[in-house]
C-alpha positions in Angstrom: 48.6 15.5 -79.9 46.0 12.8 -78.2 43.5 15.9 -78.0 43.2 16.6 -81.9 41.0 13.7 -82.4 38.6 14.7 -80.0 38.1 18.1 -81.2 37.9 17.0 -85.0 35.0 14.3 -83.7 33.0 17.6 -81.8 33.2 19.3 -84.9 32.0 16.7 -86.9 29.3 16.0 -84.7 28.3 19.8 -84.2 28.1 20.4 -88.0 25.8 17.2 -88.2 23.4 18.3 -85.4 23.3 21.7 -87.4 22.5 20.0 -90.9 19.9 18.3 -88.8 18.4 20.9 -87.3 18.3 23.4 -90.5 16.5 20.0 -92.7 14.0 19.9 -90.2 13.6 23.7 -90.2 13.5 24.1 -94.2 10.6 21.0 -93.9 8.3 22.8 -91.8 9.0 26.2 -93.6 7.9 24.2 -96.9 4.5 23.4 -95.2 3.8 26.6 -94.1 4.2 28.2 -97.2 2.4 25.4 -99.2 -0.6 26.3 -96.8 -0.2 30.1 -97.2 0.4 30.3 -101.0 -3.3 28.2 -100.9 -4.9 30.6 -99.2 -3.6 33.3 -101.8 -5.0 31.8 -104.5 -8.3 31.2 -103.1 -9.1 34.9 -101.8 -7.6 35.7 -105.5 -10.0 33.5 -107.4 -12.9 34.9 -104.5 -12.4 38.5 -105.4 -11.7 37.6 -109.1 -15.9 36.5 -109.2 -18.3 39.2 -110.7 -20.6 40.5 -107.8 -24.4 39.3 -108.9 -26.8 42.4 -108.0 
């Protein structure tokens, strides 16, 4: 029985270093995409112009 604690500790700790990991992952996805949904919208508004002949 002097075992149990230990593994419920390296649980614990494992599911922390994972909640870590996937915050820092879904930060840097969120900059990416802010980045890319700006460049959408400005070759949109680029081909939304009238071409002057």
């Amino acid at each position: 029985m002097g075992g149990k604690p230990d593994i419920i500790k390296a649980i614990v700790l494992i599911f922390a270093i994972g909640l870590v990991i996937t915050g820092f992952t879904s930060i840097h996805a969120s900059e990416d995409r802010g980045a890319r949904a700006f460049n959408v919208v400005g070759s949109v508004q680029a081909m939304g112009q009238p071409l002057n002949r």
